[in-house]
N, C-alpha and C positions, 0 to 999 in steps of 0.2 A: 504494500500500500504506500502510495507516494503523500509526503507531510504538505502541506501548504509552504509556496514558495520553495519547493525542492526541483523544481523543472524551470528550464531558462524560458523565457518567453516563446520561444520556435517552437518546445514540448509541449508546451501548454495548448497552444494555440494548434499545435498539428491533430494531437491528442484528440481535441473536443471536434475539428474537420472528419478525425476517423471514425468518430462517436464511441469513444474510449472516454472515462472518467479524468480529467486530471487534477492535479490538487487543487486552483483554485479557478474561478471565473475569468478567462481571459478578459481582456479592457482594449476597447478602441477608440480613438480619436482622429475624428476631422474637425476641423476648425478653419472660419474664415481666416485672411489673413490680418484685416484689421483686429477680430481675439487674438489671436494669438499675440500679435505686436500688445495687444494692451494687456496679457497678462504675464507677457514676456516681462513686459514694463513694470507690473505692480508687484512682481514673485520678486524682482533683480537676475533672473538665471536669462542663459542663452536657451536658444532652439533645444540642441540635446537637454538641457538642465529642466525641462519644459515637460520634455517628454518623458523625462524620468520621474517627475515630481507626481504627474498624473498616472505614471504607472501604466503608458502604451505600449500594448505588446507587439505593434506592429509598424516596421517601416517600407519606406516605398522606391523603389529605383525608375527615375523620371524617364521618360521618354520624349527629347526632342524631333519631330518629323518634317523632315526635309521633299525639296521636288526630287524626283527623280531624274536618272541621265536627259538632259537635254530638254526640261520643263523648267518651264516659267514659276518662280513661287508665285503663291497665294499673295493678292494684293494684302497690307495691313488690315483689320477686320473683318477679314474673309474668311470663311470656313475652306476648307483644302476641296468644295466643291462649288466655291465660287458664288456665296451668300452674301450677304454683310447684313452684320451686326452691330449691334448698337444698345448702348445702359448700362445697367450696373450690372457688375461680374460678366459673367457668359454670355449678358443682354438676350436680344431679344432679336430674328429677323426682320432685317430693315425692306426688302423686297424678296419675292417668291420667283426666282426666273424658269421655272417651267410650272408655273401655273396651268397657261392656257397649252403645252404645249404636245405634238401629235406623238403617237409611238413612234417613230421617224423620225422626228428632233429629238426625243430622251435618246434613242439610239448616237443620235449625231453631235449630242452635248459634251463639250469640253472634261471627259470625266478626269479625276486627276491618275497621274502614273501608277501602275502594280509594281513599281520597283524603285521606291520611296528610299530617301535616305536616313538612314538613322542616327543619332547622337544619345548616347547614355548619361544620364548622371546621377545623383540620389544623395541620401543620406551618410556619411562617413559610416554607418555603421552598419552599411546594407552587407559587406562583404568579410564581416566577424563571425556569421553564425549563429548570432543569438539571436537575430529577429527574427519574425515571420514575418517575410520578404514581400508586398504587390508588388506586381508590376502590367504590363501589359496599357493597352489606349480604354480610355472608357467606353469605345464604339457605339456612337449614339447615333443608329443605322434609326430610330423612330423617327428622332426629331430631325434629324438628317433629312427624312421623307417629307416632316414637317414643314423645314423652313424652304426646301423644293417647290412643295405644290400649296404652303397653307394648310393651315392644323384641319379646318372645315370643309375644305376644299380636298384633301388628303382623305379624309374619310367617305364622302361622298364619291369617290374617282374609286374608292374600293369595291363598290356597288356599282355605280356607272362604266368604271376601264379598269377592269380588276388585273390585266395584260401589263397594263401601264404602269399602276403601282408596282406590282411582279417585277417589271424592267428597271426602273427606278431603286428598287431593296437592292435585286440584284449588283446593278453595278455599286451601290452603297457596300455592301457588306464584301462586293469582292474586293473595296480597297481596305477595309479596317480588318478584313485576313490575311491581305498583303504585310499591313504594319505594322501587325500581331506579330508574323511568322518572321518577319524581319528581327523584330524586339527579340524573341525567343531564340531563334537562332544564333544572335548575340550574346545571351544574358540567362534563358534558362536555367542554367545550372546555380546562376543566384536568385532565382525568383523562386516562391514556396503560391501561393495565390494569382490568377487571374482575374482581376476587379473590371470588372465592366459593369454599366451604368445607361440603363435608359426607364424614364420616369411614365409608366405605363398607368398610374394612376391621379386622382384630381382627391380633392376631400370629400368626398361623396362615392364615388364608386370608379371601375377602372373606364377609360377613353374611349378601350371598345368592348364591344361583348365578347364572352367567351370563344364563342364560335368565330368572328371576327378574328382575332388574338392567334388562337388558334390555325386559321387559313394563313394571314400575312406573316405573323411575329415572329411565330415556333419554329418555321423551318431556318431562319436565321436565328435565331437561341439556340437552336439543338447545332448548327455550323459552329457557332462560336465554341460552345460549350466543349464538343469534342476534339475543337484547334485548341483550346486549355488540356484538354486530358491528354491529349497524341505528345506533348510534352512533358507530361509525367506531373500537373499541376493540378492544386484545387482550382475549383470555379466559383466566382462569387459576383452575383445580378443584386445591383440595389437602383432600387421603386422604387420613388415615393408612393405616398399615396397611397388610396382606396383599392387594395389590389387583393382580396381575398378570393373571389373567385377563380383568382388567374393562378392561384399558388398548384393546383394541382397538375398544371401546364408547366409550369417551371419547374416543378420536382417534374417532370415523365422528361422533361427537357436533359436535365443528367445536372444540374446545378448541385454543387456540394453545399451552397447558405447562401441567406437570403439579407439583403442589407435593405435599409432602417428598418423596417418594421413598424410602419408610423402605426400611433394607438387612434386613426379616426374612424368615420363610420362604417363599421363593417369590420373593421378589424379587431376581434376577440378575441385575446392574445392566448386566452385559457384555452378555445378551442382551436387555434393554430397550434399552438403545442400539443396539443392531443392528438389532433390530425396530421403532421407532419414533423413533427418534434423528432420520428425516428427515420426522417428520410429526409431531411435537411436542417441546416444547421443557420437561426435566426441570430441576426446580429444588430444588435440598438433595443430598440422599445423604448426607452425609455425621454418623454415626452419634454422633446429640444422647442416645441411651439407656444407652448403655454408655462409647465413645469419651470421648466431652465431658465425663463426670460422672466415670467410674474412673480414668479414662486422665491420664498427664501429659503435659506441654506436647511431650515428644519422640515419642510413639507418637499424639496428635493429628496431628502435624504430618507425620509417617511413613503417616496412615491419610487425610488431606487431600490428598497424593501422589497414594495408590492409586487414588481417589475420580476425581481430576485425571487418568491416567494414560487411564480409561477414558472419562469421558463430557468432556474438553476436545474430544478430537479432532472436526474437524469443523465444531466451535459446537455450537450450539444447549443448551448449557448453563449455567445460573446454580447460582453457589458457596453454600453455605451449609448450617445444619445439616438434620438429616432429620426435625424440629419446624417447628411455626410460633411456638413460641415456647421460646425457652431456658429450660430452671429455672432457679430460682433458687438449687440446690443446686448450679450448675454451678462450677467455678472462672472465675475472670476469665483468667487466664493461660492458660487449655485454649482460652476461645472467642479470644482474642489470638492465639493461634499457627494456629488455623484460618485465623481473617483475615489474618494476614500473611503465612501461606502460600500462599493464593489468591491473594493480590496481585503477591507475590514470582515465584510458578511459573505462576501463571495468562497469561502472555503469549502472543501467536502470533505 
């Protein structure tokens, strides 16, 4: 029997991916970068000194993505298919260029290279062994589709030109398996997880229906999923959002856990842990929207509990917020009492 705190972070965290007990609750952290700078600021420590404070069991090896031989980059603000964006963080699509356009223009659209260049970098401590390593692009082949044709426009053309969507995924996801296999090829052997990321749900319920989801989504999730495993890696898809319907599409997809796990409507954390508690591994819950931001450090740490209460038992759980990245509105003391409470109660 392994004691609490006897397994290096990588144990811990590989451990609870296997659905093996380990000694305690693994702990994850994203965080904007304005948090972070301001509780960089208010603690006195650096970036490492940050990450150790909170007790993160996991770091990230970055991936810069270049043109390929003989392509043009992406102008500034552009997505690598030729969108612009604009706002705060990631913003928002500024124009849709193939909205109105035929299957014969998506064929004839400027798609970018399958033979992208890559640049590595990451954490100094991606290459010691003790983390549990991400790495990989967040290939966000949805919104991808999204800022293409328009969110409303996008779902309608699934129904109306289901070919076109089809065409459109397609060359989407054949370049974010290009600069997957690129990364991997490179870096595998330091990567433990592949994090990918597209937000398939709203606060109310998921984008599209089941059977929807199912026709478009799945057959690119199940590509991704098994370009992570042909590598020797976990997989790991983080929703937002209202996405409970959609979980059993994701577990048949081959996904090793599931990221944030927001607590909104629909989402009953007691019955996703019952229902899939032993065929994938839930990571957050705990409530970065209201909790973390309204909440003081005593009903954080009272609602980190309730949180602990339901999806510790077993394993197969990682602690952290129900975001992948913290505001920057947050208090420092709200996310401090999450992590010292997972730390603290997190034991088996």
């Amino acid at each position: 029997m392994v004691t609490a705190g006897s397994m290096t972070p990588r144990e811990r965290v590989l451990a609870v991916f296997n659905h093996q007990q380990p000694d305690r609750v693994p702990v994850w952290c994203g965080a904007t970068p304005e948090f972070w700078q301001k509780a960089m600021k208010q603690l006195g420590v650096d970036d490492e000194g940050l990450r150790l404070r909170l007790g993160d069991d996991f770091r990230r090896i970055h991936a810069a993505v270049g043109p390929g031989p003989g392509e043009t980059p992406p102008q500034p603000g552009h997505t690598p298919f030729g969108v612009p964006r604009a706002g705060v963080g990631y913003g928002q699509a500024v124009s849709h260029p193939l909205a109105n356009a035929t299957l014969r223009e998506v064929h004839e659209y400027p798609w970018p290279s399958l033979s992208p260049t890559i640049r590595l970098g990451g954490h100094a401590s991606v290459r010691s062994g003790r983390y549990a390593i991400l790495g990989g692009t967040y290939s966000l082949f949805w919104h991808d589709l999204t800022d293409l044709l328009g969110l409303e426009n996008a779902c309608m053309k699934m129904y109306d030109e289901p070919l076109l969507v089809d065409t459109i995924l397609q060359h989407v996801v054949d370049y974010h398996v290009a600069v997957n296999r690129a990364i991997f090829d490179a870096a595998a052997e330091h990567i433990d997880i592949f994090f990918i990321a597209n937000d398939f749900g709203c606060q109310h319920g998921p984008f599209l229906s089941e059977p929807m989801f199912r026709r478009f989504m799945v057959p690119h999730l199940r590509r991704l999923a098994i370009l992570g495993h042909d590598y020797g890696l976990k997989v790991m898809l983080h929703s937002c959002g209202s996405i409970a319907p959609l979980v059993p599409a994701i577990v048949e997809c081959g996904f090793d856990a599931l990221h944030p796990v927001q607590p909104c409507k629909g989402m009953d954390l007691s019955k996703l842990k019952v229902d899939f508690g032993d065929h994938i591994v839930f990571n957050g819950a705990i409530d970065a929207q209201h909790t973390l931001i309204e909440g003081s450090p005593e009903t954080v740490r009272a609602k980190t509990r309730e949180v602990l209460s339901i999806m510790k038992p077993g394993g197969g759980y990682v602690g952290g917020a129900s975001h992948d990245t913290i505001m920057g509105e947050t208090p420092v003391q709200n996310v401090l009492a999450m992590f010292d409470t997972l730390r603290a109660e997190g034991a088996y």
